[in-house]
C-alpha positions in Angstrom: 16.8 -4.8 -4.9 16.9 -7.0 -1.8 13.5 -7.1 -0.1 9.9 -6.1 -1.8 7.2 -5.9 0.8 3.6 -5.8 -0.5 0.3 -6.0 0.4 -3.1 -5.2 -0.1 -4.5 -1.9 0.8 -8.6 -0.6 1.4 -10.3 1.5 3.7 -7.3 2.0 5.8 -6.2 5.6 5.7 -5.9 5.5 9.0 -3.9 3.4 9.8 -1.7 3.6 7.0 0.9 6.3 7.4 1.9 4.2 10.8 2.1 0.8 8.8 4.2 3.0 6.3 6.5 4.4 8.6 6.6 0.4 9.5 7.5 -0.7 6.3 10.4 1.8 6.2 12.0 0.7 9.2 11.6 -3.0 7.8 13.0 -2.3 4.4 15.8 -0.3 5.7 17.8 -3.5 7.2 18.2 -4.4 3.3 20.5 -2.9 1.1 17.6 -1.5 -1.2 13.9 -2.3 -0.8 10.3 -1.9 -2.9 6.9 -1.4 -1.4 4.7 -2.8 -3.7 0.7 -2.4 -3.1 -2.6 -3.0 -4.3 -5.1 -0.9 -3.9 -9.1 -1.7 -4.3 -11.6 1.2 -4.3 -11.7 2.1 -0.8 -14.9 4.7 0.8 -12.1 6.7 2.3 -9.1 8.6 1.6 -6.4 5.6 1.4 -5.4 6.7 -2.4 -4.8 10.5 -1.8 -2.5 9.2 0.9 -0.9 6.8 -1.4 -0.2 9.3 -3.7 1.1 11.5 -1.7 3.4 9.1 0.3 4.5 7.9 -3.5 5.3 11.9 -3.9 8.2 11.5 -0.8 9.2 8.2 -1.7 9.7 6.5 -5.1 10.1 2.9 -2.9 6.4 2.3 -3.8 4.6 1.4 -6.0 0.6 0.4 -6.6 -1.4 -0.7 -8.4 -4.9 0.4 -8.7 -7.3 -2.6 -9.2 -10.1 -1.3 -11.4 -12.3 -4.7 -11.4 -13.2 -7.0 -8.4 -10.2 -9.9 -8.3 -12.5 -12.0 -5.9 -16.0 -12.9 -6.5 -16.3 -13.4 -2.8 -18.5 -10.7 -0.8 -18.3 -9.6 2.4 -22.2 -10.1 3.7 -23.0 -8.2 6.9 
């Protein structure tokens, strides 16, 4: 592998099959690339899309964190 592009990924299924299509265009400079991303629980549909990108392309890879990393709250 030559490149691994990674992230974090919530609430973003909108914007993420564009960002994906991104990534791919990035990664395919390099010889062989990864995606690697984190997902946390997001209120929409970020992780069907995931999976289904995952489906069409065995470049990714995420994770799924199941517990807060950050105690830090976003107060609005």
């Amino acid at each position: 592998m030559n490149c691994c592009i990674c992230g974090p990924v919530k609430n973003c299924a909108s914007f993420l099959p564009k960002v994906l299509e991104n990534i791919e265009k990035i990664g395919s400079i390099f010889n062989d690339y990864k995606i690697v991303l984190f997902y946390d629980k997001s209120q929409d549909n970020t992780l069907d899309l995931l999976k289904k990108y995952q489906i069409n392309n065995s470049k990714l890879i995420f994770y799924i964190n199941e517990k807060p990393v950050s105690y830090f709250v976003l107060i609005e």
